[in-house]
C-alpha positions in Angstrom: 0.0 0.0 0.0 1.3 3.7 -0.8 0.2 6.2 1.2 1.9 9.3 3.3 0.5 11.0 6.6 2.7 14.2 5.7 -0.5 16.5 4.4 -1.8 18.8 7.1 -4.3 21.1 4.6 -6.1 17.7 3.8 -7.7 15.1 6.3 -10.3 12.3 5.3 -12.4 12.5 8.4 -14.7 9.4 7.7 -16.3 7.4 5.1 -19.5 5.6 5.0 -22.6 5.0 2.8 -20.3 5.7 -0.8 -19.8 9.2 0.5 -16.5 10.5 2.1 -15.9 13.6 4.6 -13.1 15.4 4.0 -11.1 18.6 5.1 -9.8 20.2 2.2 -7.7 23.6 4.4 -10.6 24.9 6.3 -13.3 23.9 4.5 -15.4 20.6 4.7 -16.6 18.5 1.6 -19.3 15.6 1.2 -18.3 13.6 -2.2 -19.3 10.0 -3.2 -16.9 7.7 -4.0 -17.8 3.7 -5.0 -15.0 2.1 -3.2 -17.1 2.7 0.0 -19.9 0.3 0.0 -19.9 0.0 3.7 -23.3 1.8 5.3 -24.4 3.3 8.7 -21.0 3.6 10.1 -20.7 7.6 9.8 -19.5 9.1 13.0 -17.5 11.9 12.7 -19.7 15.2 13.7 -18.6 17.0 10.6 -21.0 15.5 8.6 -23.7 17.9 9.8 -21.2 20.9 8.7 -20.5 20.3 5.0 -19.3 23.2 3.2 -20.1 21.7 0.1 -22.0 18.6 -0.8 -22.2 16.8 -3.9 -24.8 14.1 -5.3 -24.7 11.7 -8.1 -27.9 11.7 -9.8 -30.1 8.6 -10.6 -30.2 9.2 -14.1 -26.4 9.5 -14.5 -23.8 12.3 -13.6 -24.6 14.6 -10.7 -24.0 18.3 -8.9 -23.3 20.4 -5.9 -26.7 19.9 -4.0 -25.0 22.5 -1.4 -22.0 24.6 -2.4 -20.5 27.1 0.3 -17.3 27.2 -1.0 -15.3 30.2 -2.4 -14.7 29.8 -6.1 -11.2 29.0 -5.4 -8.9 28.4 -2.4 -5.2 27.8 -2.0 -4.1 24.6 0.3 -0.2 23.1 0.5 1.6 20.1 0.8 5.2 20.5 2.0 6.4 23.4 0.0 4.2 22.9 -2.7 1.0 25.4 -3.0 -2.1 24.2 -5.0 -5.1 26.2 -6.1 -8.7 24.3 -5.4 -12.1 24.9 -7.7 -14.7 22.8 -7.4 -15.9 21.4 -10.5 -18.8 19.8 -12.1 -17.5 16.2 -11.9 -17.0 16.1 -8.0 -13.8 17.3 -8.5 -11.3 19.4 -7.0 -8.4 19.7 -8.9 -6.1 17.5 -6.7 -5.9 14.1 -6.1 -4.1 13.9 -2.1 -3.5 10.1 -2.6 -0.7 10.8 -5.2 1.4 12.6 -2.9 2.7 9.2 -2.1 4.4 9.6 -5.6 5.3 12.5 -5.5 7.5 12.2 -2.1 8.9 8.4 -4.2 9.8 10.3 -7.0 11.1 13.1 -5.4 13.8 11.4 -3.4 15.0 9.8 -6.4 15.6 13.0 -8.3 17.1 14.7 -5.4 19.9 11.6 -5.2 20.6 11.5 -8.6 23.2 13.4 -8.8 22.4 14.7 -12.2 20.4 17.2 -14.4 17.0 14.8 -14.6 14.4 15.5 -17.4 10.8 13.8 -17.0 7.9 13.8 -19.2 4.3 14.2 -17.2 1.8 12.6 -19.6 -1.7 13.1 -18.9 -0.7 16.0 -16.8 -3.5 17.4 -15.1 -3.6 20.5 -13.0 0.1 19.6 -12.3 0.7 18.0 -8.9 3.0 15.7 -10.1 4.8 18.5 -12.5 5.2 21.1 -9.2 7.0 17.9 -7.4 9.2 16.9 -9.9 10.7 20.5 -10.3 10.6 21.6 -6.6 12.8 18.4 -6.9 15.3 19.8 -9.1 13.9 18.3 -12.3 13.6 20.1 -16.0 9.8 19.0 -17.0 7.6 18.5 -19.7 4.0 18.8 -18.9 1.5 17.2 -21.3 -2.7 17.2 -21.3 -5.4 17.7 -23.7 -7.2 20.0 -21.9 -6.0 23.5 -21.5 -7.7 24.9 -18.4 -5.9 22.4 -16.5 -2.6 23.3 -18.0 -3.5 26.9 -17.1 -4.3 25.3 -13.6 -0.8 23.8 -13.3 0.8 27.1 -14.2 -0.6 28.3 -11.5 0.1 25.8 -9.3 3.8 25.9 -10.3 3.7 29.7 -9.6 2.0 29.2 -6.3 5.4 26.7 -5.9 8.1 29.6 -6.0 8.3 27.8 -9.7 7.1 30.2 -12.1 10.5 30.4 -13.5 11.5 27.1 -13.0 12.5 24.9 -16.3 8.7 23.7 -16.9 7.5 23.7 -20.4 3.6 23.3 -20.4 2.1 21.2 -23.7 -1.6 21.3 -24.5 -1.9 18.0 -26.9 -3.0 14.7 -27.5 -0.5 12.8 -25.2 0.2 9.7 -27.8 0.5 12.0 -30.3 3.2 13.9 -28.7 4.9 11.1 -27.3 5.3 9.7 -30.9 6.2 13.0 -32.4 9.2 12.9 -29.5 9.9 9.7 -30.8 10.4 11.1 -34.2 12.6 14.3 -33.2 15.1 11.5 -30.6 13.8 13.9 -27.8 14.6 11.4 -24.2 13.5 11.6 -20.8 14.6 10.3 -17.4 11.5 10.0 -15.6 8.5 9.5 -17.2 5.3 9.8 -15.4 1.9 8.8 -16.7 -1.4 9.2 -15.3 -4.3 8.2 -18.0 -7.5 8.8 -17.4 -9.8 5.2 -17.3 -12.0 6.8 -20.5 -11.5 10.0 -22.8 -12.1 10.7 -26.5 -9.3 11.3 -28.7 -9.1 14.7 -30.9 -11.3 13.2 -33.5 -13.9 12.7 -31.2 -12.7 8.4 -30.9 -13.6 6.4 -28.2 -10.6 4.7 -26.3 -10.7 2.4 -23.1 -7.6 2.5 -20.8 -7.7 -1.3 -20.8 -7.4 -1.0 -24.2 -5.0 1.3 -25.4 -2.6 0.8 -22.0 -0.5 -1.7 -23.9 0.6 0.9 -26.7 0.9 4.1 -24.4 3.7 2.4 -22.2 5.1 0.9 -25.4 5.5 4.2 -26.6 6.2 6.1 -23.9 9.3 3.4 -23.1 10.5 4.1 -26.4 11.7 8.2 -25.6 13.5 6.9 -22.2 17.0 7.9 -21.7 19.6 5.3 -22.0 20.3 5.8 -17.7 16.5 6.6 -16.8 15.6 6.7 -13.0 11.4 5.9 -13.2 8.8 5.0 -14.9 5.3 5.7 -12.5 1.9 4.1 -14.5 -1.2 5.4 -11.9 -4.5 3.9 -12.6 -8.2 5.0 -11.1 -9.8 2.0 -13.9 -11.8 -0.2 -11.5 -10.5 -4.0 -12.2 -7.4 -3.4 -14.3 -5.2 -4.7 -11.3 -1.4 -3.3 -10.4 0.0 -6.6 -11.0 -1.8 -6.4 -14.6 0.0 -3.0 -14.6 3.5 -4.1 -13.1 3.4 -7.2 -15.9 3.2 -4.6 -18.8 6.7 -2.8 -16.9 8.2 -5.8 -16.6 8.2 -6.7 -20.4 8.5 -2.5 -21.8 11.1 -1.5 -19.1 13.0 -4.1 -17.0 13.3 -6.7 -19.3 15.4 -3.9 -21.5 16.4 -1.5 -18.1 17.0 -3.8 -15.3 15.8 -2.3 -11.8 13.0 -2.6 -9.6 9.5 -3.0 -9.4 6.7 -2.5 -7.6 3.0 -2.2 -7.6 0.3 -1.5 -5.0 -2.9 0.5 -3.9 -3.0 4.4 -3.5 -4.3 4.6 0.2 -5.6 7.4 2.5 -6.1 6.7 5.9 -9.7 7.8 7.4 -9.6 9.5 10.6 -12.3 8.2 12.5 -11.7 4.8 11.6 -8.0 4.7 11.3 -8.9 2.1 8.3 -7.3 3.3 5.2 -9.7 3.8 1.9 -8.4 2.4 -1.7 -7.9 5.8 -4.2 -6.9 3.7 -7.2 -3.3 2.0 -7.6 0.5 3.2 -9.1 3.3 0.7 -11.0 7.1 2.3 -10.1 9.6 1.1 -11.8 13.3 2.4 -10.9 16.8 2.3 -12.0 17.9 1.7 -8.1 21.6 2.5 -7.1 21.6 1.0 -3.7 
């Protein structure tokens, strides 16, 4: 299990009924979540002081039934700064869980002992991208979506890292990974984060299950001839992290050496002490020790 009890702006306070309570800074959110099929076991008193509440709906997708919250907020992790906005899909704008990676990832760069360039595929608002640098890394962030590449700018910014050597991409991530393939371009790290459904530019259906296989494969192919990691997260529901560590094994150690591993993302609830599954991470590392 990978998890961290380092945040301080963010608590889980309890989870019950496919609903979690949470303390995002000072404010408190009610959000479903379907890894919670226990019921009746809420306790914690915040449940009756929701800031914000949000509500799948019957008929598919959802919305804020009660929303209290300023449009944005700013909460940290460390050193790092985030900027919060609630959005339509129950959604913050950070995922606490991966601060588990961040923290692996971090270490490595810091001991390298050498200028270390990663790619950030499937980018986000940039958690993993404001880690990476505050690190020491040179980074190239890639997403599709360009509000959340704004986002991560101003994350970065928040960070002390306006300046820092980030270059932000707003593309297709397997089309940029292949034209990098193309122009010889090579990373150290490479960190990937696909979503478990999207569209591509032309409107396509693609499944993570299915189109996994060919990302890494691709992705594998603009590592450096030292790299240091290779980090695959998944959120897909059934696509296990040994599925995820087999596909590492065969595009990166069988050619890299190193080590793997692969477990669940894990935050620990506060009024249980229990920790609650957040989806699962594949690390793969050149190790020196």
């Amino acid at each position: 299990m990978f998890t961290t009890d380092l945040w301080k702006d963010y608590e889980l306070l309890d989870a019950s009924d496919g609903e979690r309570l949470e303390r995002w800074g000072r404010f408190i959110l009610v959000r479903p979540d379907p890894q919670i099929i226990w019921k009746g076991v809420a306790r914690h008193p915040a449940w009756k002081h929701a800031d914000a509440i949000y509500r799948r709906s019957r008929s598919g997708g959802g919305g804020w039934i009660k929303n209290e919250l300023p449009e944005s907020w700013n909460i940290g992790y460390g050193a790092l700064r985030f900027v919060l906005r609630p959005m339509g899909f129950k959604h913050t704008g950070l995922f606490p869980e991966q601060a588990a990676n961040w923290d692996w990832f971090s270490e490595l760069i810091r001991k390298a002992g050498r200028p270390v360039r990663v790619l950030n595929l499937f980018a986000y608002t940039g958690g993993a991208t404001v880690a990476a640098a505050m690190a020491g890394a040179s980074v190239v962030h890639v997403d599709a979506a360009k509000g959340m590449v704004a986002q991560a700018k101003e994350n970065a910014a928040l960070s002390g890292l306006a300046e820092a050597p980030i270059r932000y991409i707003v593309d297709d991530c397997k089309k940029f990974v292949e034209r990098e393939i193309r122009r010889g371009n090579r990373y150290d790290g490479i960190i990937m984060d696909p979503p478990s459904y999207g569209r591509g530019p032309g409107g396509e259906v693609w499944k993570l299950e299915e189109s996994i296989d060919e990302l890494i494969s691709l992705a594998a192919q603009v590592l450096s001839e030292e790299p240091l990691f290779f980090l695959v997260n998944s959120y897909t529901t059934g696509l296990s992290p040994l599925t995820m560590r087999y596909l590492l094994e065969l595009k990166v150690k069988k050619r890299y050496g190193g080590r793997i591993e692969a477990d669940e993302l894990a935050l620990r609830v506060t009024q249980s002490g229990a920790y609650l599954p957040c989806g699962a991470a594949t690390r793969w590392w050149q190790a020196t020790d």
